[in-house]
C-alpha positions as CSV (number, residue, x, y, z in Angstrom):
1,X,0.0,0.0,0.0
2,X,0.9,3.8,-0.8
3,X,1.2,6.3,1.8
4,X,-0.7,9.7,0.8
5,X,1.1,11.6,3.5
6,X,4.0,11.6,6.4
7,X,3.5,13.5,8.6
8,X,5.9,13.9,11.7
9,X,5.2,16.6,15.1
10,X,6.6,16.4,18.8
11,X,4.2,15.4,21.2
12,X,5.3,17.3,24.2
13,X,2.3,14.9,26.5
14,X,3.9,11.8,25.7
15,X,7.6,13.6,24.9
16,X,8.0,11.4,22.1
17,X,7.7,12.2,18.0
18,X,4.5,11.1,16.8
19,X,4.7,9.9,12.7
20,X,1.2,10.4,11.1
21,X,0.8,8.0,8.4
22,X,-2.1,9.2,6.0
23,X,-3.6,7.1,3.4
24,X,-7.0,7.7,1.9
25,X,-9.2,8.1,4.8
26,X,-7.2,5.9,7.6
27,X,-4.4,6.8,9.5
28,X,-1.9,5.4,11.5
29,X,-0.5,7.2,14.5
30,X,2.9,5.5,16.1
31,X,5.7,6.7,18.2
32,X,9.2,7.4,18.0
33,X,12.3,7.5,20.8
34,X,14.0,10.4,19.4
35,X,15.0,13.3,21.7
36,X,13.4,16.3,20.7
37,X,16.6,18.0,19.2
38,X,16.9,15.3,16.9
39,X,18.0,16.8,13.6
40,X,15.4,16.6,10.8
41,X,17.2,14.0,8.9
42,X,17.3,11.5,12.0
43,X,13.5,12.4,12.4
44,X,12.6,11.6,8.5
45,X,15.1,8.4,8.7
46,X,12.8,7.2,11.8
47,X,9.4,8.1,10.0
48,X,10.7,6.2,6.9
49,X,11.3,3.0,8.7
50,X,8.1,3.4,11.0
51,X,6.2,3.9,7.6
52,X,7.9,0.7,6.2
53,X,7.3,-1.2,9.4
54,X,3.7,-0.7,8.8
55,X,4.1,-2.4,5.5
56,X,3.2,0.7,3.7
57,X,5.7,2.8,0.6
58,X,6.0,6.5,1.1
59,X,8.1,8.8,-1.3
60,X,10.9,10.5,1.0
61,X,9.3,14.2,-0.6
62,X,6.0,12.6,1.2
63,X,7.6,13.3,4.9
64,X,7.0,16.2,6.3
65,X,8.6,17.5,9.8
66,X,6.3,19.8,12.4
67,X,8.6,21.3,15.4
């Protein structure tokens, strides 16, 4: 399956990064254990796999980084 959208924020409740995985009308909310000053490539890298994970294909331009 083919992810419509990637999105990635901080979720300062839980202190962890929260990847958004959009397709059609479902989405997929998981976690990540990154610090929050991660760099935005670490962050995308960690979506990316989390995306794959979920047995889903996203298009690295599809990723997109809230801080």
């Amino acid at each position: 399956m083919r992810a419509d959208q990637v999105q990635v924020s901080w979720d300062a409740d839980k202190s962890k990064w929260l990847v958004r995985i959009v397709s059609g009308e479902e989405v997929i909310r998981r976690y990540c254990k990154l610090p929050k000053d991660a760099d935005e490539k670490s962050v995308g890298e960690a979506a990316r796999k989390t995306v794959l994970e979920e047995g889903y294909e996203a298009d690295p331009s599809l990723v997109s980084v809230r801080r």
